[in-house]
C-alpha positions as CSV (number, residue, x, y, z in Angstrom):
1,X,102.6,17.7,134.6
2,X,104.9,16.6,131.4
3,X,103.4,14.0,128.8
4,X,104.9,11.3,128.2
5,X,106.1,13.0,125.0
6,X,108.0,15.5,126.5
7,X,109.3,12.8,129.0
8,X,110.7,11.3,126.0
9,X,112.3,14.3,124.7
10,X,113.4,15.3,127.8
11,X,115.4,11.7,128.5
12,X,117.0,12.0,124.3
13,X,118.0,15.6,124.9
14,X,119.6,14.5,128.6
15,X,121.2,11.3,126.9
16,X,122.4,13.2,123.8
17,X,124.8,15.3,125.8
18,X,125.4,12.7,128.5
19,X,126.8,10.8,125.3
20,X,129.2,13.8,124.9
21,X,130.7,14.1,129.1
22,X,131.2,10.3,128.5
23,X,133.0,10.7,125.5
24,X,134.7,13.6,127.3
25,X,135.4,11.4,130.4
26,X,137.2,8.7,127.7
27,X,139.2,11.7,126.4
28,X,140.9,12.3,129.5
29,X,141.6,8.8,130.8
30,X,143.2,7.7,127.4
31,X,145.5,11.0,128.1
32,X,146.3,10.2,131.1
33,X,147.5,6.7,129.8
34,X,148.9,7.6,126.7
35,X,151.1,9.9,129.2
36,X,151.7,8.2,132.1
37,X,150.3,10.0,134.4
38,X,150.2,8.3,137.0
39,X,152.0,10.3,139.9
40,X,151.7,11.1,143.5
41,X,152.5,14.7,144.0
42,X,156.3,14.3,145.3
43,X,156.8,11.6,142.5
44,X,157.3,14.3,139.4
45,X,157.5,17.7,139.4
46,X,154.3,20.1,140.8
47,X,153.5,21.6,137.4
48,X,153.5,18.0,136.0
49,X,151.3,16.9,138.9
50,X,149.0,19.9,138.2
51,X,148.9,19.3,134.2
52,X,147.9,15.6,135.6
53,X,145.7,16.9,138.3
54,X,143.5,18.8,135.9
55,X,143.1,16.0,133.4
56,X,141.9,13.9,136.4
57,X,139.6,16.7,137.4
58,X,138.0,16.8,134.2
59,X,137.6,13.0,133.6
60,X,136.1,12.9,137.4
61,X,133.6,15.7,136.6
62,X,132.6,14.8,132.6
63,X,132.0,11.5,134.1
64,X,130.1,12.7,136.7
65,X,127.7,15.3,135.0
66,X,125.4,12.5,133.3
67,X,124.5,11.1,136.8
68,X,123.7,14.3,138.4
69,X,120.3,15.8,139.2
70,X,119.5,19.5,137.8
71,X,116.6,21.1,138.2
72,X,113.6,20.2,135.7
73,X,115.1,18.2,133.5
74,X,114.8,14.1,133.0
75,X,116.5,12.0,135.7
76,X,119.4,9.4,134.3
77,X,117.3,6.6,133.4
78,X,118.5,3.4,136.0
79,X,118.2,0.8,133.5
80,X,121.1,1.8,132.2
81,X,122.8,1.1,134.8
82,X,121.6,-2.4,135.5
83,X,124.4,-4.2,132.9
84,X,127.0,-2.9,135.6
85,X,129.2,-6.0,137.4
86,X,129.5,-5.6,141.0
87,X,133.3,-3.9,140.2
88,X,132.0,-1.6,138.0
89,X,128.6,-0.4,140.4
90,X,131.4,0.4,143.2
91,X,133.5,2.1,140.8
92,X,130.5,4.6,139.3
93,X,129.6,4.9,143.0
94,X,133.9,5.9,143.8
95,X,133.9,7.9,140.8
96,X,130.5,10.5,141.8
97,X,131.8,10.0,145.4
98,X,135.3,11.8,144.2
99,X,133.1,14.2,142.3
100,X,131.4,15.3,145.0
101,X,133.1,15.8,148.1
102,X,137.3,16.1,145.9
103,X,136.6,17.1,142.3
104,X,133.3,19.3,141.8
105,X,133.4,20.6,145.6
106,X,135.5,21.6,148.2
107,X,134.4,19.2,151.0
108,X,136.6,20.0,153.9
109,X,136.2,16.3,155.2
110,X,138.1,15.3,152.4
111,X,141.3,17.1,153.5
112,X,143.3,17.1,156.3
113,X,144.4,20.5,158.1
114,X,147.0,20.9,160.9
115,X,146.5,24.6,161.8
116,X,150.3,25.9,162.5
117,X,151.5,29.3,162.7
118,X,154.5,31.0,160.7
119,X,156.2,34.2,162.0
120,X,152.9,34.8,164.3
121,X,150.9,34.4,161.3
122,X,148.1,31.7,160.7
123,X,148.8,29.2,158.3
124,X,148.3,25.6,158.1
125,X,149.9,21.7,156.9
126,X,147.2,20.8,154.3
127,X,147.1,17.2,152.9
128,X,144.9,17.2,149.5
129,X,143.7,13.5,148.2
130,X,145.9,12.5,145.7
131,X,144.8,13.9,142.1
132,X,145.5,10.1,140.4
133,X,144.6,6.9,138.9
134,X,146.4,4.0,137.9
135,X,146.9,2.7,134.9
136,X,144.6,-0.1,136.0
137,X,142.0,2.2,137.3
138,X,142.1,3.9,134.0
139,X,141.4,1.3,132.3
140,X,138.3,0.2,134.6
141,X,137.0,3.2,133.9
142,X,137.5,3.3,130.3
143,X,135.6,-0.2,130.3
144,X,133.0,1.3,132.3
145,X,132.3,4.3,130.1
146,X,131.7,1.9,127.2
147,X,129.6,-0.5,129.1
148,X,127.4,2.9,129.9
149,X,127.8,4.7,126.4
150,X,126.2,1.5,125.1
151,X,123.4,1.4,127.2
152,X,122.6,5.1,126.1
153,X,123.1,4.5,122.8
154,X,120.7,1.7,122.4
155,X,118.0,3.7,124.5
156,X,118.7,6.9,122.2
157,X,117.6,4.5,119.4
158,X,114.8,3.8,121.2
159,X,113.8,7.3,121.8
160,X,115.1,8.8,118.4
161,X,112.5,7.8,116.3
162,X,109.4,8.2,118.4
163,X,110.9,11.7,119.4
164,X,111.6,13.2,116.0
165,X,108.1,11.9,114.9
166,X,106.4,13.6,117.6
167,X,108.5,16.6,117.6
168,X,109.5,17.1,113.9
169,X,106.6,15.2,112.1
């Protein structure tokens, strides 16, 4: 069973690079703002749509990555969490929903499929969530990840000095 020490390590190492997805995450929104994208997918045209799809991909999944479990490694700690409003708690709960089932994974669920056939060949009408956010989302999320990034950096301060002590003497 890890020490506490390792524990500790562990949850600075795992906070260190959560720092950096969220930072990541803050990237892509203020793109996406500073932009405009803001688009349905018959509003601009498709390679617009996809440039703005993959920036929403990748804010959806840096976000995300903090807040998900691997194997071995030190859970996100809660507290953090605990300075969220009631908006914000049900927008980090929309944001690793999107992740998981639209973003990181293909959840089938997600999508809807009319099977068709073309020329005797199977085919089908796919409608894909849209790949946006408003301008107002985007900045709910952009007050969220700062809310967040605040309450890791105060707990890396906790952690930094007892870890480099124990680990680097």
């Amino acid at each position: 069973m890890p020490s506490a020490k390792d524990n500790s390590h562990e949850t600075f190492q795992l906070l260190y690079v959560a720092q950096l997805d969220l930072s990541h995450a803050a990237f892509f929104a203020d793109q996406l703002r500073v932009k405009g994208w803001h688009f349905e997918p018959w509003e601009v045209h498709w390679k617009k749509y996809l440039h703005q799809a993959a920036y929403v991909t990748s804010l959806v999944v840096s976000y995300g990555r903090p807040f998900t479990e691997s194997r071995s490694w030190a859970k996100f700690p809660k507290r953090i969490l605990r300075g969220l409003n009631q908006q914000q708690k049900e927008l980090h709960g929309r944001l690793l929903t999107l992740r998981n089932e639209v973003y990181a994974h293909t959840d089938v669920q997600a999508r809807k499929i009319r099977p068709i056939t073309i020329e005797g060949k199977p085919s089908a009408i796919e409608v894909l969530p849209s790949m946006r956010f408003s301008d107002t989302e985007l900045q709910e999320i952009r007050e969220l990840i700062h809310v967040i990034s605040f309450g890791v950096n105060e707990r890396l301060e906790e952690l930094s000095k007892n870890v480099a002590e124990q680990h680097y003497g």
